[in-house]
N, C-alpha and C positions, 0 to 999 in steps of 0.2 A: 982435866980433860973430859969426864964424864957430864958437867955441867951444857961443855958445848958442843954436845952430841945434835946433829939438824942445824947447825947454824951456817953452815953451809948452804943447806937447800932453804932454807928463809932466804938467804940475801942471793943466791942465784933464783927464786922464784921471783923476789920484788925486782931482780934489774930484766927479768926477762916481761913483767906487765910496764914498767916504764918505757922499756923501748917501745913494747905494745903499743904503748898510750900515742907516741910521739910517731910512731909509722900511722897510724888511726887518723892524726891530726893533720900530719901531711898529705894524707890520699884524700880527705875532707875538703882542705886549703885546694889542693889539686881540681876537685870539682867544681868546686865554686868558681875558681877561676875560669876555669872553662867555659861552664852557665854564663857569665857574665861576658866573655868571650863573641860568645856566639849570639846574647843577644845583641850586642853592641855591633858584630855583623849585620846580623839580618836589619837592624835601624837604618845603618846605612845603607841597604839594597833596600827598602821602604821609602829612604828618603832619595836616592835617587830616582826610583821611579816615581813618584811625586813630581820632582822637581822637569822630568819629562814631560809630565803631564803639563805644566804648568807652561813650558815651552811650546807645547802640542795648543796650550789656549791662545800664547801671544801669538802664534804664527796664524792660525787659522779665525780668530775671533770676527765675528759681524755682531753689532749690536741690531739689524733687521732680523739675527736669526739665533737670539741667544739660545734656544733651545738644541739646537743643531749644535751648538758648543757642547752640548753635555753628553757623554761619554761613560761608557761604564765598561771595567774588567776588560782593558786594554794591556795588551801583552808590548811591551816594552822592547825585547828583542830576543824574538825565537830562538836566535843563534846560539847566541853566549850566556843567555840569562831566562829563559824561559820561566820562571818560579815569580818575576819581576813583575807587576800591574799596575794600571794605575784607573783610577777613577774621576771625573770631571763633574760637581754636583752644583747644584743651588747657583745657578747663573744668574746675574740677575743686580736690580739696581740695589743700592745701600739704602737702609730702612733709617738709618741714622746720618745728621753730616750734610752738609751740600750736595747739590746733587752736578753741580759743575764747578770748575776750581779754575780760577783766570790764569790764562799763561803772561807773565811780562814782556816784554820784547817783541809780539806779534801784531800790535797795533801799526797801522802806517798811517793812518791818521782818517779822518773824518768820523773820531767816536765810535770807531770798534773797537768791543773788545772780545779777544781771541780766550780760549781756554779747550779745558777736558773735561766732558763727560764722566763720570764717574759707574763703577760695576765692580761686583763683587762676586765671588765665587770660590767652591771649595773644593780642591785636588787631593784625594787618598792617593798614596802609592802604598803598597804590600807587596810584602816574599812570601810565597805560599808554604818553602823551606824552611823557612823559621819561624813561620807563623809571627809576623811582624808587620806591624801597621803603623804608619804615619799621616797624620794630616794638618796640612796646611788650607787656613781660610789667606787667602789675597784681594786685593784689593788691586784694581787695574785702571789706569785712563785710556778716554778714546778721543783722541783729535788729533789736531789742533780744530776748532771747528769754532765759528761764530757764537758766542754767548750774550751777545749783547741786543741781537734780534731776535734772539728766544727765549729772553728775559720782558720782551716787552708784552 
């Protein structure tokens, strides 16, 4: 018996840093998850407001006034979401690619041909709560519009 004088308090010391170790690793797992959580939130209120944005372009677009298309730190909806923006930039024609693209089907005959104009532009949305950003570059057509007399 005098050999195993303390061996008590060795293996109640080593089971009380194990469970240590194992509550440590769990409240770790616990934050990270969370991190990852919240940022996978705020992406999708970044990408929703983006994707406003990009409605806010279809709805309103003139190719006489691409400038007036662009938009900056636009609040998304005061209401529900005020944290939500979105951004409208770089309007404007494609640097690369066609610059009109033929529609089939809109010819009715004597050698027209129908298509779309072509424009490009870039919509950030961001959550100012999560500090989260999104951006889409788009690509959009405009017509149906004559391309065959303003190819000549």
């Amino acid at each position: 018996m005098r050999d195993e004088k303390g061996f008590a308090l060795v293996t109640a010391i080593l089971a009380i840093m194990i469970l240590m170790a194992l509550g440590i690793m769990a409240v770790t797992m616990t934050t990270g998850d969370l991190k990852i959580s919240t940022r996978v939130v705020g992406e999708k209120k970044a990408m929703s407001a983006a994707e406003t944005g990009i409605h806010r372009l279809m709805q309103n677009f003139d190719p006489a006034n691409m400038a007036g298309a662009e938009v900056t730190n636009v609040q998304v909806d005061s209401a529900t979401d005020p944290a939500s923006r979105y951004t409208i930039s770089s309007v404007g024609r494609p640097a690369t690619g066609p610059e009109m693209l033929p529609l089939s089907g809109y010819s009715i005959g004597g050698g027209q041909q129908w298509g779309q104009r072509r424009y490009v532009a870039t919509v950030t949305g961001v959550n100012t709560n999560y500090n989260s950003s999104v951006q889409i570059d788009t690509g959009m057509g405009y017509g149906p519009i004559e391309i065959s007399t303003m190819l000549r």
